[in-house]
C-alpha positions as CSV (number, residue, x, y, z in Angstrom):
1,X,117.9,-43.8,16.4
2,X,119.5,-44.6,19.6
3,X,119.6,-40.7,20.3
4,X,115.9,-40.5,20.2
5,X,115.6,-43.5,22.4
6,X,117.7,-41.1,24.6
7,X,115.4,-38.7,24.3
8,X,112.6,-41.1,25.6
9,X,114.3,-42.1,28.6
10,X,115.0,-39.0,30.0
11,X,111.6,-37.4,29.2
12,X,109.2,-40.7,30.1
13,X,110.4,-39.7,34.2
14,X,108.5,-40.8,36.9
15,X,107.0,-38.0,39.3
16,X,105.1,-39.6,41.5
17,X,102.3,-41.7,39.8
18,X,102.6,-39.9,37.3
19,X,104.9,-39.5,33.6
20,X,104.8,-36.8,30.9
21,X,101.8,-38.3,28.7
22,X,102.9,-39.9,25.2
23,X,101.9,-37.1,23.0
24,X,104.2,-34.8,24.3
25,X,106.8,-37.4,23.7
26,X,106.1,-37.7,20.9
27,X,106.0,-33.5,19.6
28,X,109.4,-33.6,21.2
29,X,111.0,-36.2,19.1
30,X,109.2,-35.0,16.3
31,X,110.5,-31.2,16.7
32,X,114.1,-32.9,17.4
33,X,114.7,-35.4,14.5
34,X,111.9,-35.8,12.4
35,X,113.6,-32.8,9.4
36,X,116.5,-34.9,10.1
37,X,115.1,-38.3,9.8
38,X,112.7,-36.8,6.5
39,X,115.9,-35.4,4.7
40,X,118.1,-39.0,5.8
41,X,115.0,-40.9,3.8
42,X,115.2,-37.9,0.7
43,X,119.0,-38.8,0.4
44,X,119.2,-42.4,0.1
45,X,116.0,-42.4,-2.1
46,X,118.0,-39.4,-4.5
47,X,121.1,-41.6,-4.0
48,X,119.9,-44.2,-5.1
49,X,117.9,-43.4,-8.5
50,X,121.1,-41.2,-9.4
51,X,122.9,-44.5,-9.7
52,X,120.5,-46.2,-11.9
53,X,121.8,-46.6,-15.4
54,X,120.4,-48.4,-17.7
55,X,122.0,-50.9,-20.7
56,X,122.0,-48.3,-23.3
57,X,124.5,-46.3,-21.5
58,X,126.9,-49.6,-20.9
59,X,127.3,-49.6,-24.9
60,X,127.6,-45.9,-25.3
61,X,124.5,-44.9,-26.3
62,X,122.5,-42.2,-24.3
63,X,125.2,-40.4,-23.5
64,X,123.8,-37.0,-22.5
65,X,121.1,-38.7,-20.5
66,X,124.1,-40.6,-19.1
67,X,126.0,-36.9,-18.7
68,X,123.1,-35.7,-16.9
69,X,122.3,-38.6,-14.5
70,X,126.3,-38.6,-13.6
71,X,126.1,-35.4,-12.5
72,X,123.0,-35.6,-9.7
73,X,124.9,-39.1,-8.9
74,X,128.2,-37.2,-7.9
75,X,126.2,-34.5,-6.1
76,X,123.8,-36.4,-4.3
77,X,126.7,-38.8,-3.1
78,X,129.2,-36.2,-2.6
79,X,131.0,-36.9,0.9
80,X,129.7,-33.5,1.7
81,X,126.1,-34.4,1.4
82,X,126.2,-36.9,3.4
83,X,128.3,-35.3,5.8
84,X,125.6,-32.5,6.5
85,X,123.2,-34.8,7.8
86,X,125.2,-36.2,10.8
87,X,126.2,-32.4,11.7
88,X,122.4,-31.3,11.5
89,X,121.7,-34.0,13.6
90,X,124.4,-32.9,16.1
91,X,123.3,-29.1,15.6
92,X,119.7,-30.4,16.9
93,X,120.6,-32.6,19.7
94,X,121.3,-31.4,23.7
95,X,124.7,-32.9,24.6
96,X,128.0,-33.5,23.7
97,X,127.4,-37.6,23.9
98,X,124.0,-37.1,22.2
99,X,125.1,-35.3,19.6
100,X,127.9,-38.3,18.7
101,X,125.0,-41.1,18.8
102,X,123.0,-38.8,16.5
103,X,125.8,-38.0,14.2
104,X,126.5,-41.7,13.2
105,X,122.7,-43.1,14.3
106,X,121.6,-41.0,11.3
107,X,124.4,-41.7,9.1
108,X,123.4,-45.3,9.4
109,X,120.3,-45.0,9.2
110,X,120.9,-43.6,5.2
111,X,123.1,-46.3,4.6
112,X,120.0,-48.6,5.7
113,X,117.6,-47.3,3.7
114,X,120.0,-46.8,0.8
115,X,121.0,-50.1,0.4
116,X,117.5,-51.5,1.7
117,X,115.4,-49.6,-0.6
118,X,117.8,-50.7,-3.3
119,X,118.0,-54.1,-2.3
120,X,113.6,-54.2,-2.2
121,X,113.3,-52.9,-5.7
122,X,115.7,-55.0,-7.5
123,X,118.6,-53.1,-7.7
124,X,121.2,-54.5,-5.9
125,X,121.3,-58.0,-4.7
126,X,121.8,-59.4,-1.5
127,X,125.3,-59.2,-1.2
128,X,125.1,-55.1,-1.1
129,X,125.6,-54.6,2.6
130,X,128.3,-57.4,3.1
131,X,130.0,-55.7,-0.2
132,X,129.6,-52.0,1.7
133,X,130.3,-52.9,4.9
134,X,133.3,-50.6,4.8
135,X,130.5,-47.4,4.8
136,X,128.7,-48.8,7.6
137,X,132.3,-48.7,9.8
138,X,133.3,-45.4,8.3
139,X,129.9,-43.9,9.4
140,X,130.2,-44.9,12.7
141,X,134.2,-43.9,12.7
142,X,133.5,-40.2,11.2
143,X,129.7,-39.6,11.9
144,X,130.1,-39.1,15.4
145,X,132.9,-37.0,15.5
146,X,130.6,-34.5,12.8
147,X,127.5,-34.6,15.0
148,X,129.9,-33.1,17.7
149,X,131.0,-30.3,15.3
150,X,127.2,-29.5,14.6
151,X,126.4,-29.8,18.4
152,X,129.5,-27.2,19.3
153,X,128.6,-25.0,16.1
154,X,124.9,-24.8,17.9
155,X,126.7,-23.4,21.0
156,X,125.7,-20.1,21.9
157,X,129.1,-19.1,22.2
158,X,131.5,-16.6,19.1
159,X,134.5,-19.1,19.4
160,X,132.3,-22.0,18.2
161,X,131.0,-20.1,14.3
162,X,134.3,-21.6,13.2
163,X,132.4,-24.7,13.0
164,X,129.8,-23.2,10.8
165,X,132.7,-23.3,8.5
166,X,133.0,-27.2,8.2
167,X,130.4,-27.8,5.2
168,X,131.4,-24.8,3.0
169,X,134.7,-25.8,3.2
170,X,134.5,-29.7,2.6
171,X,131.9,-28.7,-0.5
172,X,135.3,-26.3,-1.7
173,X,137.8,-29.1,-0.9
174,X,135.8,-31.9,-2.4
175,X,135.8,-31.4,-5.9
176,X,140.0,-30.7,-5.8
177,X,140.3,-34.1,-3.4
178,X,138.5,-36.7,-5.7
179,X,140.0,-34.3,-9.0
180,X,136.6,-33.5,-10.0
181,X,138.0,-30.5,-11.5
182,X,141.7,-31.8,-11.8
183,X,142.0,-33.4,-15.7
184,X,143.4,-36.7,-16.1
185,X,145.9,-37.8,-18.2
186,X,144.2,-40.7,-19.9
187,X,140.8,-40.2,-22.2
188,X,137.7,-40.6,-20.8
189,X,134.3,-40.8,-22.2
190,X,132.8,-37.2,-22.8
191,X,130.0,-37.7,-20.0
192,X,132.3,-39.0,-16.9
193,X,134.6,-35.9,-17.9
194,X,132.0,-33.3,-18.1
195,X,129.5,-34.7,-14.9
196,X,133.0,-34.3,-13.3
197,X,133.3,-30.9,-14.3
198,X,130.2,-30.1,-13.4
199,X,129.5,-31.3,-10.3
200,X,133.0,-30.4,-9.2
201,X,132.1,-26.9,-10.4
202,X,128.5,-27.0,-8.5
203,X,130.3,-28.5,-5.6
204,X,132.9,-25.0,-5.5
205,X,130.1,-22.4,-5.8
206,X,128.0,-23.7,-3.1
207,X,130.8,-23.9,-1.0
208,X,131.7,-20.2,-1.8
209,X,128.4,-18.9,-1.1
210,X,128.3,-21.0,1.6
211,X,130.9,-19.2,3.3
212,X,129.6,-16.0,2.1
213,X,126.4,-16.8,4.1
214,X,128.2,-17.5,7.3
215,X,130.3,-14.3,7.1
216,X,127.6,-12.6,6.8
217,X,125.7,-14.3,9.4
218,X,128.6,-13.6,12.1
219,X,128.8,-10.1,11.1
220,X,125.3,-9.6,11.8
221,X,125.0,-11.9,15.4
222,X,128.2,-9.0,16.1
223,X,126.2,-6.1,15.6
224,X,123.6,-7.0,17.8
């Protein structure tokens, strides 16, 4: 990430003869980024197995399994997801312009390792990233902008919590946006309808509770 090479820069500084030795460099980046890096490699790897279906289900066959594996597939590549990584990585870096490189480095990075992983065992071909190029731009285009938000949410500051809102209210606005829980006028097979509903459903309560959390969590920073 081209935050952490950031990172490096500023910490490997000469004093003298003498620089801060590599193992501290190396605790540093680790306390920074490596949750973020771990749970970047957990989400393409869930992504990705989510979207693996198998013949049976292309002729109609295996259709709870098929019900099932739609609905993990629409939570772990809800735009929500994989817009909490990018704000984490902002929440955890030191500076506005750090926070933007880690918002979209991140983002990237899961795209990488998505497609890559994908592309290694078989299951896409080598046209994937040419195909998805449009994600790649789109990370760099909105990443940054939500490692900012996670940076300013991070502020010690009671006029930046209304950034804690972001993700609670994207995982209460996503299921309405792509009519996850919105039914469509023409008949669709019983498992795309009711992953929908599900998902979309799953999608609304964390988002509730997530705000729950955070109201709670002012209202307890303002009693202290």
């Amino acid at each position: 990430m081209a935050s952490v090479l950031l990172d490096i820069m500023l910490i490997m500084q000469i004093d003298g003869n003498s620089i801060i030795p590599y193992d501290q460099i190396m605790q540093t980046i680790r306390h920074k980024y490596l949750t973020v890096i771990l749970l970047s490699l957990a989400l393409a790897i869930l992504s990705l197995v989510s979207n693996i279906y198998f013949p049976q289900e292309m002729e109609g066959q295996w259709q709870l399994y098929s019900c099932i594996r739609k609905i993990f597939s629409k939570l772990f590549n809800a735009g929500v997801v994989w817009a909490a990584l990018p704000f984490l990585a902002g929440w955890r870096s030191q500076g506005l312009v750090k926070a933007a490189i880690s918002g979209a480095a991140i983002a990237e990075l899961t795209l990488l390792l998505h497609y890559g992983i994908g592309y290694l065992i078989g299951v896409y071909d080598s046209t994937i990233f040419m195909a998805n190029s449009f994600w790649f731009i789109a990370a760099l285009v909105l990443c940054a902008p939500l490692g900012v938000c996670g940076w300013i949410a991070a502020l010690p500051k009671k006029s930046s919590r209304i950034f804690w809102f972001i993700l609670p209210i994207g995982a209460i606005l996503e299921p309405f946006v792509t009519r996850k829980l919105i039914p469509y006028s023409i008949v669709r097979p019983w498992p795309e309808v009711y992953s929908d509903y599900i998902s979309g459903a799953v999608l609304l309560i964390v988002g509730v509770v997530g705000i729950i959390l955070v109201r709670l969590k002012q209202e307890s920073n303002d009693q202290r």
